[in-house]
C-alpha positions in Angstrom: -34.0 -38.1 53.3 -34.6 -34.7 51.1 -37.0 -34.6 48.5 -35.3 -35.1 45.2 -37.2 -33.8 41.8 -35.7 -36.7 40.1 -38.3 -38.6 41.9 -40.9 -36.1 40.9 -40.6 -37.0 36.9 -42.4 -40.2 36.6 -45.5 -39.2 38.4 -46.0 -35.8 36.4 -45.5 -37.8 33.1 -48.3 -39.8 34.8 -50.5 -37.4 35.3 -49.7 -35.6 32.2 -50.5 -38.6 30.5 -53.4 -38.8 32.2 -54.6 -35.3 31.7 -54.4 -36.0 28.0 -56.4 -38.8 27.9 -59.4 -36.8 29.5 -62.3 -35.6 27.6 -62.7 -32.3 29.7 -61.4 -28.8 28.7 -60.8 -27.4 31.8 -59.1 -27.9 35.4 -61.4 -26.4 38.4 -59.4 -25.6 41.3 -60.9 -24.7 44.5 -57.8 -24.1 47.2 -56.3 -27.8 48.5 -52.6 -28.5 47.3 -53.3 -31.6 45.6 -55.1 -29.7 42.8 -51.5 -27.6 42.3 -49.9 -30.5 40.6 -52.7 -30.8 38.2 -52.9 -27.6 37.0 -49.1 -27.6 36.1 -49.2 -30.9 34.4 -52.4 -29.2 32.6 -49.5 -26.5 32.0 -47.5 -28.4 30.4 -49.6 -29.9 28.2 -50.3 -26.1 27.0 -47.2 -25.3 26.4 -46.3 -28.2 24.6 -49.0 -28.0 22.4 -50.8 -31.0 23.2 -54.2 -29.3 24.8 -55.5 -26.7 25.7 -56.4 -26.8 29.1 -58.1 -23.8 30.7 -57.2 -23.3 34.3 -59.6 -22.1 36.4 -58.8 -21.6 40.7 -61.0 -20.0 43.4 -59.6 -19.2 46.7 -61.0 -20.7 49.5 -63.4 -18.4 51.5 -61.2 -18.5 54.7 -58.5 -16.4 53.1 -59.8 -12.7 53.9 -56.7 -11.2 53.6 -53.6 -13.3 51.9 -53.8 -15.8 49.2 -53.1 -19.9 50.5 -50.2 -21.1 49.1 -52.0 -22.7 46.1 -53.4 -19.6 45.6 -49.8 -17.9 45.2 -48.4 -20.7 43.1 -51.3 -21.3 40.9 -52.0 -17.2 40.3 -49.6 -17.1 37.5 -50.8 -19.4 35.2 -54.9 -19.5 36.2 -56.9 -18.7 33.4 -59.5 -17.4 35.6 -58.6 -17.2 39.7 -61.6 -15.7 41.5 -61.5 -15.0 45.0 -64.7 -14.5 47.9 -63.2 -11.2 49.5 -63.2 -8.0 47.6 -60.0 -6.7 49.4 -58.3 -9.4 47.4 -59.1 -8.0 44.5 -56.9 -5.1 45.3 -53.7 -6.8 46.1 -54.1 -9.2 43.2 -55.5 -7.4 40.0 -55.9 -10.6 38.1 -58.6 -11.9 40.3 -61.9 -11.4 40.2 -64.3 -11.2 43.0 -67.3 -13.3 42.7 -68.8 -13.3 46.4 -69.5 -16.6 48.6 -69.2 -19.7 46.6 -70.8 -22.4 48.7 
């Protein structure tokens, strides 16, 4: 049985829903793929209009040389992605290096 994005609708309308209800003004991100759906549903709600959501992502420290996945998929629309290895910073202009975050 395939995935099927028809099945996908419901729970973003959830959690954009959700989203919107919240007090905060910004998503913090720190590398696990759960956090990928909430920052495109905090997309969403930008482009439609209905808040402004600043998306902020750090990559985890383990990635020395590549981004994660979330990393790659959440580089586009970050506000502010900041990564722990300055080589990064050369592959991805966008980032910014800001050293161990522990």
């Amino acid at each position: 049985r395939g995935i099927c994005a028809a099945n996908n609708f419901p729970g973003a309308a959830r959690l954009c829903k959700l989203i919107r209800c919240m007090s905060g003004a910004q998503v913090l991100c720190n590398g696990p793929g759960t956090c990928v759906p909430v920052a495109y549903a905090s997309l969403l709600l930008r482009v439609f209009r209905f808040r402004r959501v600043r998306i902020a992502f750090t990559e985890s420290v383990a990635r020395t040389k590549r981004l994660s996945l979330s990393g790659k998929l959440l580089y586009p629309i970050a506000d502010s992605f900041m990564v722990q290895w300055p080589q990064l910073v050369g592959q991805y202009p966008r980032a910014r290096y800001v050293g161990f975050v522990i």
